[in-house]
C-alpha positions, 0 to 999 in steps of 0.5 A: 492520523492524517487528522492529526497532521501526521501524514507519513504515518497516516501513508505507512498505515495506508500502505498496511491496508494494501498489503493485507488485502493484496496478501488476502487476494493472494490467498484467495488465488493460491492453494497455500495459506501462507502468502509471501514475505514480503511487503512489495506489493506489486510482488504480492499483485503479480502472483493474483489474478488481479489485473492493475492499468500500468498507472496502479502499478506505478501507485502500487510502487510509489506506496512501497516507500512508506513501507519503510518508514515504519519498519526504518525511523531513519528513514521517515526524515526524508519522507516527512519533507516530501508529503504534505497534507495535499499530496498525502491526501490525493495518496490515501483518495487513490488507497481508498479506490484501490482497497475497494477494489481489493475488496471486490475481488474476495 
């Protein structure tokens, strides 16, 4: 997608990467199966025994716009004129170092 030039989609994805491996840490340090529904990440981080610096946590907020777009059309109009393909990909080089992480802790 990011090839493509289509950078809020290629952010909404990044920010599904996230979620689903946060929801898989949550489970993993949860007795339940059944991780939250929500799609704050920091909500899912918060109840894992993950520890972020005060930075990741701010990423982690700046990703849950692009939850939204996906979820609310109206709202990619707004994002589109934010994110460029500089800024996009400094966005998904953060993703990529975070999901490794992720990653790591399963």
């Amino acid at each position: 997608m990011y090839k493509a030039k289509t950078y809020v989609y290629s952010l909404f994805f990044a920010h599904l990467v996230l979620e689903k491996l946060a929801k898989a840490n949550w489970i993993k340090d949860n007795e339940s199966n059944f991780p939250p529904k929500t799609h704050n990440l920091l909500n899912i981080i918060s109840k894992t025994n993950l520890q972020f610096s005060i930075p990741e946590e701010d990423f982690f907020a700046k990703m849950d716009q692009f939850q939204l777009e996906g979820r609310y059309p109206d709202y990619k109009f707004e994002l589109h004129k934010k994110f460029d393909g500089v800024e996009t990909k400094k966005i998904l080089d953060q993703v990529n170092e975070i999901r490794k992480c992720l990653l790591k802790n399963l």
